[in-house]
C-alpha positions in Angstrom: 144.8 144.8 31.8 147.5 146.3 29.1 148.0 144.2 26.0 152.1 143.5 26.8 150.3 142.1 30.1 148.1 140.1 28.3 150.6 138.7 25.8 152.8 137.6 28.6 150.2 135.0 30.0 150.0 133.5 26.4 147.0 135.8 25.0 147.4 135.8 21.6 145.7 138.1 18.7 142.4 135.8 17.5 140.2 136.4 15.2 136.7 134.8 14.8 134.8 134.9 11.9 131.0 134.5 12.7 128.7 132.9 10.1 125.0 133.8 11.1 121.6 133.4 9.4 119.7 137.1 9.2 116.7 137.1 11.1 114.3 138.4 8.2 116.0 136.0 5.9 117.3 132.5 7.3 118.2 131.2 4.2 120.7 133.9 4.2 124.0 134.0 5.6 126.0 136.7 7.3 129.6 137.2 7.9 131.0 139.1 11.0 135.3 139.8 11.8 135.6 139.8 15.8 139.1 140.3 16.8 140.4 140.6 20.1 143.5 139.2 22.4 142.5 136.0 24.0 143.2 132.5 25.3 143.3 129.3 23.2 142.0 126.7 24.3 139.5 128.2 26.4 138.9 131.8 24.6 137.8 133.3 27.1 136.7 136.9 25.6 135.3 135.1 22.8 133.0 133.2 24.6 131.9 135.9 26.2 131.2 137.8 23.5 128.8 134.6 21.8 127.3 134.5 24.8 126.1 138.1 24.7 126.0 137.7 20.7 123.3 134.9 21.9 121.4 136.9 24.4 121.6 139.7 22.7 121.4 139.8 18.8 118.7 138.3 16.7 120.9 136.6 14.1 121.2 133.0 15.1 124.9 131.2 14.9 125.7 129.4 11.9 129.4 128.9 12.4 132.4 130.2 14.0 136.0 130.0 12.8 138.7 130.6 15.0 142.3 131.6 13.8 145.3 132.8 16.2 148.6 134.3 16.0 151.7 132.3 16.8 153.5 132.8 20.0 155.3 136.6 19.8 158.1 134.5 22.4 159.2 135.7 25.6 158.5 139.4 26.2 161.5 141.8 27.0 162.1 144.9 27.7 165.6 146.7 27.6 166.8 149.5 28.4 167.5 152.3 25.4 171.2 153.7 25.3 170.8 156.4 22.8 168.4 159.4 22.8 168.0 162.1 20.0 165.3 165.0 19.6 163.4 165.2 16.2 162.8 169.1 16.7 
């Protein structure tokens, strides 16, 4: 699906930063920047990617903070009036 799609059923840019303990080091922690559009409540592609994140990658989940764009409003399109050529 194209992002002006997306955006029109309320996805909105999130980002997600992932705190995770290294596997060789557990004391340690780990900071990862996922970004993506998506769905609040439900984040959808988020969860999706923690669930593969879980499967998948040996760093265990510390914590994961979410933040989201505000609503962009109603999408429009219009038609353009005036045309030029650069060159």
């Amino acid at each position: 699906m194209s992002d002006l799609t997306l955006q029109s059923r309320e996805y909105r840019l999130t980002t997600a930063e992932i705190i995770y303990h290294l596997p060789d080091d557990p004391d340690r922690l780990q900071s990862f920047i996922w970004q993506h559009l998506d769905a609040a409540p439900e984040y959808p592609a988020l969860r999706r990617f923690l669930d593969f994140w879980v499967r998948n990658i040996e760093g265990t989940l510390h914590l994961v903070k979410i933040g989201q764009t505000g609503s962009t409003g109603e999408v429009r399109l219009r038609p353009v009036s005036v045309s030029s050529q650069l060159h």
